[in-house]
C-alpha positions in Angstrom: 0.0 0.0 0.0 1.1 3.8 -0.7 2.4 5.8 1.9 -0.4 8.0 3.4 1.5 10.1 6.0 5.4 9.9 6.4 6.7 12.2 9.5 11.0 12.0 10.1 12.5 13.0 13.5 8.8 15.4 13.8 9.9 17.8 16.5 7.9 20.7 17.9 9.1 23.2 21.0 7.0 25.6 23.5 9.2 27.5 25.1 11.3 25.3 26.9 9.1 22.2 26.6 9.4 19.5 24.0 5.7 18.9 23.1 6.7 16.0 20.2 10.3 14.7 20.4 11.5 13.0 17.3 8.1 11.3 15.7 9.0 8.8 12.8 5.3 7.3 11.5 4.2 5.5 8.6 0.8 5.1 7.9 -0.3 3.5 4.4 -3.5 4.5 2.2 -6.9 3.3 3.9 -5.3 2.5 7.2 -7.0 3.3 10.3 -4.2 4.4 12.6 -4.4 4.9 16.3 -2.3 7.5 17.9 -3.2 6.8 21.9 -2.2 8.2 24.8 -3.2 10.5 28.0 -3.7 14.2 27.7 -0.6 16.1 27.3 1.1 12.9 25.5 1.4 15.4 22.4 -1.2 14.2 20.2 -3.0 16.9 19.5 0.3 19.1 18.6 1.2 16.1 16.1 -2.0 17.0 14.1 -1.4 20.5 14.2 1.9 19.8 12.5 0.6 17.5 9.9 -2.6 19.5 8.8 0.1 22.4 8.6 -1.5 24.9 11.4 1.8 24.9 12.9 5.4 24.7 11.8 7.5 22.2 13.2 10.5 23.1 15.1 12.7 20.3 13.3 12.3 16.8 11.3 9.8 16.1 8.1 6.4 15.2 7.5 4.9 14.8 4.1 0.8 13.7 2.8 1.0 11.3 -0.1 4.8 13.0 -0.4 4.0 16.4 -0.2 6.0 18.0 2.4 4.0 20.2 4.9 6.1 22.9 5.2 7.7 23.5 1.7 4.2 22.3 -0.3 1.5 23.7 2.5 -1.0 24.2 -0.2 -0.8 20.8 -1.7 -0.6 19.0 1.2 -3.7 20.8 2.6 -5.9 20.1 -0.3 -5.4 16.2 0.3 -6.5 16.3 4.0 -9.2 17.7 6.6 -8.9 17.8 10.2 -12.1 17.6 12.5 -10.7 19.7 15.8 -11.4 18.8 19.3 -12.6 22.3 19.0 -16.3 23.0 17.9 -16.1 25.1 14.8 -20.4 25.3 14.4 -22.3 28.0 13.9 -25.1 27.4 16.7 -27.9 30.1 14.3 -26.9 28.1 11.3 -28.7 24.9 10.5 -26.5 21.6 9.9 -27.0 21.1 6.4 -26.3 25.7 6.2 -22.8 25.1 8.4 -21.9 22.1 6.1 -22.7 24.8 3.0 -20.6 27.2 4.7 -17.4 24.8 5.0 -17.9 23.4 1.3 -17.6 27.3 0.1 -14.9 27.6 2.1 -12.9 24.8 1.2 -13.4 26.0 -2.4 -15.9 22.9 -3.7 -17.6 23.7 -7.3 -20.8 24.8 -6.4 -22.3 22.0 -9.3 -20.7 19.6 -6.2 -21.8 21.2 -3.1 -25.3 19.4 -2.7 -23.9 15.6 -3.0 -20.9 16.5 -1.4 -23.5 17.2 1.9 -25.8 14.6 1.3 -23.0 12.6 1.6 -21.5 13.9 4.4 -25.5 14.2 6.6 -25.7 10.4 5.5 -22.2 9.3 7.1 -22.9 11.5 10.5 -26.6 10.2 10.4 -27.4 13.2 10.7 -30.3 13.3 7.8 -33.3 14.0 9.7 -31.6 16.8 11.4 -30.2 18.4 8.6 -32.8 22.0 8.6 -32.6 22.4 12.1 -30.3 24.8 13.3 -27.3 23.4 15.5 -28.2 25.2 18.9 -31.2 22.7 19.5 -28.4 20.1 18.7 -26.9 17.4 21.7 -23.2 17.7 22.1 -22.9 14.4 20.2 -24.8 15.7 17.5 -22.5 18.6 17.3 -19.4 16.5 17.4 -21.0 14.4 14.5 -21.5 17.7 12.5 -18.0 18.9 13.6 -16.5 15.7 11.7 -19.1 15.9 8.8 -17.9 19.4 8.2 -14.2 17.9 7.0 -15.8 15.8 5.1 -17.1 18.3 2.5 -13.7 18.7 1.3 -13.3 15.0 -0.3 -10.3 14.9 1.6 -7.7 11.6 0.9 -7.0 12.2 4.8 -8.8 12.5 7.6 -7.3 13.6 10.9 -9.7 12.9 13.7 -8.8 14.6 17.0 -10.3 12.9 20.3 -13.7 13.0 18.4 -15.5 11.4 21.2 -15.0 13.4 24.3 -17.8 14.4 26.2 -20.5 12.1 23.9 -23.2 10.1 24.7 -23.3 6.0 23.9 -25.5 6.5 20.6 -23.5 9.2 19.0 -20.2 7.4 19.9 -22.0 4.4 18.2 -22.6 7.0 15.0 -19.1 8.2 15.3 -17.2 4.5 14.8 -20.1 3.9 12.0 -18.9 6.5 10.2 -15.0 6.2 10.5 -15.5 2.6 9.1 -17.3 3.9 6.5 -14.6 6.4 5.5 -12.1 3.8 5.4 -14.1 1.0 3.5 -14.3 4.1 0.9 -10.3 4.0 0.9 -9.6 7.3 2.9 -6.9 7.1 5.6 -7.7 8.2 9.0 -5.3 9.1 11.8 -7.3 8.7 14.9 -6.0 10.8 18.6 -7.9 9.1 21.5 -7.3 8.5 25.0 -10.3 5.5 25.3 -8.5 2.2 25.0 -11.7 0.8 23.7 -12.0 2.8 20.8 -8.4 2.0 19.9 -8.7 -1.6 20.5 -12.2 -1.5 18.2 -11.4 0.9 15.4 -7.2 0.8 14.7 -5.3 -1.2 12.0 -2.1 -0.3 14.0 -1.7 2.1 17.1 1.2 3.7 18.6 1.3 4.5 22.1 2.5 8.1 22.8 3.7 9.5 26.6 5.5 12.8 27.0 6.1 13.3 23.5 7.5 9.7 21.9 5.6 7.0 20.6 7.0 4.0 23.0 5.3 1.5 21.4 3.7 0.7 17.9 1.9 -2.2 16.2 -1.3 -4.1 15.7 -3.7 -4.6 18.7 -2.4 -8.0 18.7 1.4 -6.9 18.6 1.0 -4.9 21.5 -0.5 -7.6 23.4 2.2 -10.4 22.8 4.8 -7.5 23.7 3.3 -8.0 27.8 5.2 -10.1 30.0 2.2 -10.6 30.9 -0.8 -13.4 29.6 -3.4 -12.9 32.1 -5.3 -10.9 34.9 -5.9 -12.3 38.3 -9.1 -9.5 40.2 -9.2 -10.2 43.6 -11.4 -8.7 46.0 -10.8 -9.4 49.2 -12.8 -8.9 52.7 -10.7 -6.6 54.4 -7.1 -5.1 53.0 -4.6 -7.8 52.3 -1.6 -8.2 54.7 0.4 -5.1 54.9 3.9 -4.8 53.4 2.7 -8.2 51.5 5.3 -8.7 48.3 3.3 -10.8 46.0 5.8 -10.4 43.3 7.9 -12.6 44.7 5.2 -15.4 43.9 6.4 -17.4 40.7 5.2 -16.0 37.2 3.7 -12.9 39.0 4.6 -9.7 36.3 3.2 -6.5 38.2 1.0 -6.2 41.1 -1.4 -3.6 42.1 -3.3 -3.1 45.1 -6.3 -0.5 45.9 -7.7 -1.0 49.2 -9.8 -4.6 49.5 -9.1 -5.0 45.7 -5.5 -6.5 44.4 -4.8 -7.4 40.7 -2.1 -9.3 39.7 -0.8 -9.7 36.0 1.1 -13.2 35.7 2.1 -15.5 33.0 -0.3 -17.8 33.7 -3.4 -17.6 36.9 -3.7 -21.2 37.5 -0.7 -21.9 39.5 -0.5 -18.2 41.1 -4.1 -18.5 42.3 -3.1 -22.1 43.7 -0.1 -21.4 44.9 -2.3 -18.3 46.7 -4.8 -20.6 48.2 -2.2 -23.2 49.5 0.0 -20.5 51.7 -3.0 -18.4 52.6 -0.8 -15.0 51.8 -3.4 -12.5 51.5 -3.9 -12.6 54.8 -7.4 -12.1 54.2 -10.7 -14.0 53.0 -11.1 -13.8 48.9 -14.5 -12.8 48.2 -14.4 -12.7 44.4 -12.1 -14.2 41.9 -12.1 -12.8 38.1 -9.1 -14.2 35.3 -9.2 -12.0 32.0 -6.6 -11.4 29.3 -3.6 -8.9 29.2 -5.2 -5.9 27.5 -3.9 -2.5 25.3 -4.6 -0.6 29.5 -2.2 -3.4 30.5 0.2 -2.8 27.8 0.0 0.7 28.6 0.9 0.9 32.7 3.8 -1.4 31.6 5.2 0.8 29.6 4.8 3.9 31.3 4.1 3.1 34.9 0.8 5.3 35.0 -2.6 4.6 33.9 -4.0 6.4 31.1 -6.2 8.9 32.8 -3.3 10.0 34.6 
């Protein structure tokens, strides 16, 4: 497959903060691809570079090879970015804001009306289309917010944490219409900090904290990178013993303890639950017991130490 989006050594500086720190990305033509991590990680500043709103301070990044900084005007007409910002007007109706962006991105008028059918039909937003956007949910809005970059035809679409603050149903209308765009051939780079929408919607992810990707592949790369296989929940009846060190315990990974709840990632739960039952460790009665796979969230707190939401 063509190369979509190439970035080389990306670099972009605040002051005297390193916001991205040497980004190297390949993403091919129709690829879905995940950029996660928590707020602050430097996703949002890596779309800003690549949609060309903002210079970088060092390194390369070209769209279907044409460099963002020395070809802006090229490169711009290939992609669309839907912000995290709202950029609605509320007076407007949805189907008058998606007229507004279709002049504005320079579509031939003999173009405008499919190009915002098409767009009302992939945000399901159809029946809403004449009323204006102030009696619209924040969902709805978010929906419209994406539909807007899609008046353009872009080849690329950068998606930037488009599900923040929705509700269930328009999340649901959100992933219908990002697999939509991609079984129509358009490459999507996707910024979330939901592990579940990563896990359901990405080709390939890369994991970014304080400004690197640490970590890149399929869902199931990611997963066989754990030391871990498997997830022991424990809840117990009153705190386990104090200044217990269960990682000691053979085939134990990682251990985590919050108040009458301990998890334990391990190679394998079988023989760490029976080896728990035989010594009586804990020092406490085990009131539930739930096994589950290593997941992306695992993946994560192994590579940075933190949870996501921190």
């Amino acid at each position: 497959m063509p190369e979509a989006i190439v970035t080389r050594d990306l670099r972009r500086v605040y002051d005297d903060r390193e916001a991205v720190r040497g980004l190297s990305l390949e993403i091919a033509e129709g690829e879905i691809f995940g950029l996660l991590g928590p707020n602050g990680a430097g996703k949002t500043t890596t779309l800003s570079m690549l949609s060309t709103r903002i210079r970088p301070t060092s390194g390369d990044a070209w769209v279907f090879g044409r460099h963002v900084v020395q070809d802006v005007h090229a490169a711009r007409r290939l992609l669309n970015v839907a912000p995290q910002e709202e950029a609605l007007y509320p007076t407007l109706t949805a189907r008058e804001n998606l007229a507004f962006f279709a002049s504005l991105y320079g579509v031939p008028r003999r173009e405008r009306a499919s190009r915002i059918s098409r767009a009302l039909e992939a945000i399901a937003l159809q029946t809403r289309a004449d009323d204006r956007v102030a009696t619209f949910s924040g969902g709805m809005r978010r929906r419209l917010n994406l539909g807007c970059a899609l008046v353009s035809n872009p080849k690329v679409i950068l998606l930037d944490e488009p599900t923040v603050g929705v509700d269930p149903q328009s999340r649901a209308h959100v992933f219908e219409a990002v697999r939509g765009l991609k079984a129509e051939g358009i490459t999507i780079l996707y910024t979330t900090h939901y592990l579940a929408e990563a896990e359901d919607l990405c080709d390939r992810i890369a994991i970014m904290d304080e400004g690197r990707v640490i970590a890149l592949g399929t869902l199931a790369e990611l997963l066989r990178g754990s030391a871990a296989e498997e997830m022991i929940e424990l809840r117990l009846a009153s705190e386990p013993r104090p200044k217990l060190d269960l990682t000691t315990l053979p085939g134990v990974v990682r251990v985590e303890n919050q108040g009458h709840v301990l998890r334990l990632f391990a190679r394998r739960a079988e023989p760490v639950l029976a080896r728990l039952m035989e010594t009586g460790a804990l020092g406490a009665d085990i009131v539930q017991v739930r096994v589950t796979p290593v997941s992306l969230e695992t993946i994560f707190i192994e590579l940075t130490g933190k949870e996501l939401r921190d």
